[in-house]
N, C-alpha and C positions, 0 to 999 in steps of 0.2 A: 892537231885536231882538225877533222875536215869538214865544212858546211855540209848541212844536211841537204837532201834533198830539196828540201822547202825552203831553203836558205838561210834556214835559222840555225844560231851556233848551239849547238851542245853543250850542256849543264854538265857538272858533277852528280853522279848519282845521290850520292849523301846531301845535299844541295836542294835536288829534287823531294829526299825522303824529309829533308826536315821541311820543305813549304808545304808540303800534303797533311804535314804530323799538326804544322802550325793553324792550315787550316779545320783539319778536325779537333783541333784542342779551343780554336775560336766561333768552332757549329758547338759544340757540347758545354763550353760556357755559355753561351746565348741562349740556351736549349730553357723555357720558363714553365713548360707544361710537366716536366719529369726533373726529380732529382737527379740526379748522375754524377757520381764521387766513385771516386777509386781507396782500396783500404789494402793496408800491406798484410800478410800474411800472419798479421795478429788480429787482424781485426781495426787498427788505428789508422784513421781518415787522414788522407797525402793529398785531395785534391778535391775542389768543391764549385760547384757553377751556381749561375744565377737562380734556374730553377728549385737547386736542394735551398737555398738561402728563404727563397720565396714560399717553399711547402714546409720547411723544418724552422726557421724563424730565425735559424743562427748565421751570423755573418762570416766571410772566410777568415780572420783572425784570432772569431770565438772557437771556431770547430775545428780549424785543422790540428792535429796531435792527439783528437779527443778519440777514445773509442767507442765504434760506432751504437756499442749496447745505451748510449743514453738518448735513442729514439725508442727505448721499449718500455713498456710499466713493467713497476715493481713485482709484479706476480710471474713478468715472463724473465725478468733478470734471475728471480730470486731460485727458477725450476731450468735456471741456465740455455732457455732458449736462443738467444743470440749466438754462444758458441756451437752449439747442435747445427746452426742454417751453415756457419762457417762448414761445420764437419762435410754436413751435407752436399754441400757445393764443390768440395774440395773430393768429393769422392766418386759424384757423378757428373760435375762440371759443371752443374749450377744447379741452385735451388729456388723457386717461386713457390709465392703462398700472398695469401690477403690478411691481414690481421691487424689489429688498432697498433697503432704506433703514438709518440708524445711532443709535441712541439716543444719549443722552447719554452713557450708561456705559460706549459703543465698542459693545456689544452689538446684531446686526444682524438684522433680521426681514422680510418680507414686508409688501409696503403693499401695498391699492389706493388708487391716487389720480387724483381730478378736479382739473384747473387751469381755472377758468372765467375768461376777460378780463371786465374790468368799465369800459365806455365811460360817459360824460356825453352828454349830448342831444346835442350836438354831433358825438360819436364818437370822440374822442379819448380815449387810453388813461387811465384811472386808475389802474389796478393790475388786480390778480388776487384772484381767492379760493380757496381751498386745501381740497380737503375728503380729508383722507387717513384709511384704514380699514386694523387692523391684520387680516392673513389668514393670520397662519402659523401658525393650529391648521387651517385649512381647507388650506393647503400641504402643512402634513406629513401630512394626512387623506390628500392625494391621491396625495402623494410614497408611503406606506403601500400605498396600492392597487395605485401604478404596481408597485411590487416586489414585493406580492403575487401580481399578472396577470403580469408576469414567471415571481416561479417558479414558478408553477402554466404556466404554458406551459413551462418548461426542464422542472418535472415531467412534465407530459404526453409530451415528446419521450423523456427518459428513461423511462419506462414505456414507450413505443412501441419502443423499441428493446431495451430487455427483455424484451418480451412475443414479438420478432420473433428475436432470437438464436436459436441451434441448444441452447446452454447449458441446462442448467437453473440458477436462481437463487435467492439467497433472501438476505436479511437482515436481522441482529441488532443489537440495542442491547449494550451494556454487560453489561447483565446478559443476557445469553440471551436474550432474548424475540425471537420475529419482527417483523419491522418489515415486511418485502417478501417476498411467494414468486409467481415468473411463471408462466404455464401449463404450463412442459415441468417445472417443480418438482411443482406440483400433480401432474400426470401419472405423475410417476417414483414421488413415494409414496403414489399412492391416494389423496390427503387434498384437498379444497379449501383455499382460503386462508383461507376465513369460518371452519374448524375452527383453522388454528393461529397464525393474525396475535393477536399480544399474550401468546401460552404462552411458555414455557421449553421449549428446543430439545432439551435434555437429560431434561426430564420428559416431553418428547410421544416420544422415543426413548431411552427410559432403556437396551436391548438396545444400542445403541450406543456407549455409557461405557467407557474403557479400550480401545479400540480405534484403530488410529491415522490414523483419520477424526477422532476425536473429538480424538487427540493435538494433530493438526494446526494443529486448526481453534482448541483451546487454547491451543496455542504461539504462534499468530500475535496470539491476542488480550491475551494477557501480556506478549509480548516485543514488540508492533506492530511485525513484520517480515509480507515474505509469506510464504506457506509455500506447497508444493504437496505435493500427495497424490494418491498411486494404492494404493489398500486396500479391502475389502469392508467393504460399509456391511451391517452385521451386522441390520439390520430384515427386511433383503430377502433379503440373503443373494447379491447381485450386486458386482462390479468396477465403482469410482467412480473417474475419476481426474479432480483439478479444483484450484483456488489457491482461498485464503483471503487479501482483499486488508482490513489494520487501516488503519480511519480514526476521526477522534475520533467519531460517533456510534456504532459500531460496529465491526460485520464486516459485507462483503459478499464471497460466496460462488458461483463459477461451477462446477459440474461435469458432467460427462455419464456416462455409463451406457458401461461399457469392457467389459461381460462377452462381448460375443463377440469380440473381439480377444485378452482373457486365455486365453479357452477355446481358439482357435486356436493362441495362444506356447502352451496347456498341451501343447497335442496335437504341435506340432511338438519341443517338450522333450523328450517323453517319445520322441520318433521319433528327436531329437538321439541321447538318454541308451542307449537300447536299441544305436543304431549304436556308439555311445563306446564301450560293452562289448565287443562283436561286436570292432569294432578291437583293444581291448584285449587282448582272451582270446583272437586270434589270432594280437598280438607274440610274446604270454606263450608261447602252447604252441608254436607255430611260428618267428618270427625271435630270440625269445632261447635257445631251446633249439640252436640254429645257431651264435649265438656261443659257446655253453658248447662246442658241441664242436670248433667250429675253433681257440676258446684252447686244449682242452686238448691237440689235434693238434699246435698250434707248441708247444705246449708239449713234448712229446714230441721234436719235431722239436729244438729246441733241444738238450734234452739228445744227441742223437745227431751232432750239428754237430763234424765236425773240427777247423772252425780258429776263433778269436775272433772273425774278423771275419762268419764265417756267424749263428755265436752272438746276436753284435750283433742283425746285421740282424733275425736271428727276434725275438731279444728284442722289438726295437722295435714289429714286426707284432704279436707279444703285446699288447704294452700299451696299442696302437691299437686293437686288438679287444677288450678290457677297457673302453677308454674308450666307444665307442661302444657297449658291452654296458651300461655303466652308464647312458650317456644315454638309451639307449631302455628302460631298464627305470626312468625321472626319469618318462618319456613314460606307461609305462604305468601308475604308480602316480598321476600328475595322471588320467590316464582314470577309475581307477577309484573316484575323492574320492566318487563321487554314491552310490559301492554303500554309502559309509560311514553317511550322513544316523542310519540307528538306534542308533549309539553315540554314546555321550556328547561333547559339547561339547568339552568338558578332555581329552579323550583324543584327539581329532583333532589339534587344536590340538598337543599333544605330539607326535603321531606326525609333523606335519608337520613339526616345531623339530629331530627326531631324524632324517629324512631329511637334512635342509637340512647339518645337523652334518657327516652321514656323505659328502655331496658337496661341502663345503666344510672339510677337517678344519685348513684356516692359518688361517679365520674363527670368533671366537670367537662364540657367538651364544648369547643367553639367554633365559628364557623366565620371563614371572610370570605365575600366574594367581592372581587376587581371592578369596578363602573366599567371596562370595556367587556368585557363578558360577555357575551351575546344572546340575548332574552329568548331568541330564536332557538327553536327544538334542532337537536343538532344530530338526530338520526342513530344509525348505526354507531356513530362514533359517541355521542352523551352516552349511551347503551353502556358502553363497553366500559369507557371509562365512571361510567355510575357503580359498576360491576366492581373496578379494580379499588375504587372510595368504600365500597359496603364491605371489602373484602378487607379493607384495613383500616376500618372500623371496628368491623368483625376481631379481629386478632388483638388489638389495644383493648376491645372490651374484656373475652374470655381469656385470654394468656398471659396477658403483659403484668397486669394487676397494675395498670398506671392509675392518676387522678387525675392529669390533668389529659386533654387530649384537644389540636388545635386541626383544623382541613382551611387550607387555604385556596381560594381558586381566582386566576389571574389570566389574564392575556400579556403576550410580547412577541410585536412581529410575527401575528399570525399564526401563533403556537400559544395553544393553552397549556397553565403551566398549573399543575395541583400537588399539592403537598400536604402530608398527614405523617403529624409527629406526635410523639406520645413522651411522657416520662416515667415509662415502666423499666421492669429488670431489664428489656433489653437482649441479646444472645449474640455472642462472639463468631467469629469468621470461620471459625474450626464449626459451626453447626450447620448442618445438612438443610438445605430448604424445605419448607413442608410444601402441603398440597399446596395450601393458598397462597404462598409468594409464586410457587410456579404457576399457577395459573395467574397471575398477573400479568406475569412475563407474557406469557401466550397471547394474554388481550391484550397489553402494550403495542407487542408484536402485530398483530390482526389489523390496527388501526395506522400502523409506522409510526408509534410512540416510542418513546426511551425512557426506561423505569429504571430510577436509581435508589437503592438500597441501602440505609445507613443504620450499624447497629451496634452497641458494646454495651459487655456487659453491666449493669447496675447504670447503663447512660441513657436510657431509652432507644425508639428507635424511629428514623425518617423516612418516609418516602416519597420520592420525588418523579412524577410524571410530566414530560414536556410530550406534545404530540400535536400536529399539523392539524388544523381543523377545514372541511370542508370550505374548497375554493367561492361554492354560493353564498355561501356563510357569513363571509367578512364582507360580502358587498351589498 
């Protein structure tokens, strides 16, 4: 053998081949980022480095012999995928693919993996080599984005469709703060959203506090019910009427701007209320002033009746022209509730309990009212709710056929609370409302009251009105 050029002796080739074999058999143990095993031509694991031990969980005395299918779950053993990749690789020379594979501890993650066939000079199959890489921080990287690009597109849609509604909108977190105001919000109060996105709703309109916009929008967010409201939003000094719908990050809030519609019901009210008089104060001077004189004509006539049975008959006509003298002068004192608005609360209230008495004198009927109450005339709102007491009043006297009949009137936290029960027949849930409960609702409604309904048959029946009272009111 002759020195080389360089002076150094010449090796044995085979010599050479096994220290190159040696060193890549001690880079691909070492190798910690990738599995990398060799599997014979069935499929069963001949060689194992640090890396496979590190992503697969098994140590090299647990795995070698093992076949490789017990890095797959049950669903892909059982549809025989692990021999399919063999087939695959053995027919094109290797197979890659991503898909969950199984640790040792059951625990399942994201692989990518190479199956490369490994032929002899000849061509025949020797096995496989196996290079698996773990990717499930780059999965849930991307699984992250997918559902961030989602909601930022389901955002986008809902913002387009909020910017596009008739509504104006806006919403709050928890604490108050704006979270969302759309352009017809912006619009309504003067404000862009770059001045109130992140304030307190209450501090950017403190003029609004105690009012029952503010009620509402409170209620819904304490109680996570919806509410709805039609009230002046006391900033502007206009008719709002819109729902408060509670979810867990918040409130979100629809409403619109109602003031020419209120201005129209006002104008038509007051065209109502003017006619109601006019009707009123023409029964009054003209058709009961007719029954006063035709009663006291049979009345006369009575007395001048020769025989019992003429007597009768007058009698009878009396007391027919009495009755119909009392119902229309029921009629004319319902006319004239609205001239009352400037007296006190309590004394409406009573004078209503004392008519009701005087037309029903076999119904026993009682009357409580609260020491906070407020003696002060309570406007539009006593109105209404005088209206919705006369109104069930009215129904316990004529329909129920009760005897006893109780109107209770109460304050709590700013909300007067009035209740009128009866122990009449009563009428079950299968029956249709008449006029008079629906207009209750109506005037419930008009004032931002809650009227509740209680009824069964042979049980009598309750009614319950809670309703915000004017913020001058209470102070």
């Amino acid at each position: 053998m002759q020195p080389s050029e360089y002076g150094e002796s010449s090796r044995p080739t085979h010599e050479i081949l096994r220290e190159s074999e040696e060193r890549f058999r001690l880079l691909v143990e070492g190798v910690k980022d990738y599995a990398i095993f060799m599997l014979d031509a069935d499929g069963y694991i001949t060689t194992w480095n640090i890396g496979a031990q590190r992503i697969n969980g098994y140590k090299f005395e647990e795995i070698i012999g093992e076949h490789f299918s017990i890095f797959y779950t049950d669903e892909d053993i059982q549809r025989g995928h692990p021999d399919e990749e063999l087939r695959n690789a053995a027919a094109d020379g290797s197979y890659e693919e991503e898909g969950i594979r199984v640790r040792k501890d059951g625990a399942h993650f994201w692989a990518s993996v190479l199956i490369t066939a490994l032929r002899d000079e000849e061509g025949d199959l020797r096995g496989f080599a196996k290079v698996t890489r773990d990717i499930t921080a780059r999965k849930v990287a991307e699984e992250r984005d997918r559902l961030l690009t989602r909601e930022q597109a389901a955002l986008e849609r809902a913002t387009d469709i909020l910017e596009s509604i008739s509504d104006a909108f806006f919403a709050i977190d928890g604490e108050r703060h704006f979270t969302y105001i759309n352009g017809k919000a912006e619009q309504f109060w003067g404000l862009s959203r770059d001045e109130l996105l992140g304030k307190n709703i209450w501090e950017e309109f403190p003029q609004a506090v105690g009012s029952e916009y503010y009620r509402q929008i409170q209620r819904a967010m304490k109680e996570g019910v919806t509410t709805e409201f039609e009230a002046t939003f006391p900033v502007l000094g206009v008719w709002v009427a819109g729902r408060a719908y509670p979810s867990r990050e918040g409130l979100s809030v629809y409403f619109q701007d109602v003031t020419e519609r209120k201005l129209a019901e006002e104008s038509l009210r007051r065209v109502t209320e003017a006619e109601r008089k006019r009707i009123a104060r023409d029964l009054h001077d003209g058709v009961l002033q007719d029954f006063s004189y035709t009663t006291a004509a049979l009345g006369m006539m009575v007395l001048q009746a020769k025989d019992a049975t003429s007597r009768e008959q007058l009698q009878a006509a009396v007391d027919a022209v009495r009755r119909g003298a009392q119902g229309l002068r029921e009629v004319v004192n319902n006319l004239r509730l609205e001239d009352e608005e400037d007296r006190p609360f309590a004394e409406i209230v009573g004078a209503l309990v004392r008519r009701s008495r005087t037309m029903a004198r076999r119904v026993e009927i009682n009357l409580e009212v609260g020491e906070q109450v407020p003696s002060a005339p309570l406007g539009e709102t006593g109105t209404q709710v005088s209206r919705i007491i006369q109104e069930a009043l009215t129904n316990a006297r004529r329909h129920s056929g009760a005897m006893r009949v109780s109107v209770s009137v109460k304050m709590d936290r700013g909300y007067l609370l009035v209740e009128v029960s009866d122990d009449g027949r009563g009428f079950g849930s299968e029956s249709l409302p008449g006029v008079g409960l629906s207009s209750m609702r109506e005037r419930a409604a008009l004032i931002g009251g809650e009227l509740e309904i209680e009824s069964e048959v042979e049980q009598g029946t309750r009614i319950r009105l809670r309703v915000p009272l004017p913020r001058g009111v209470l102070e």
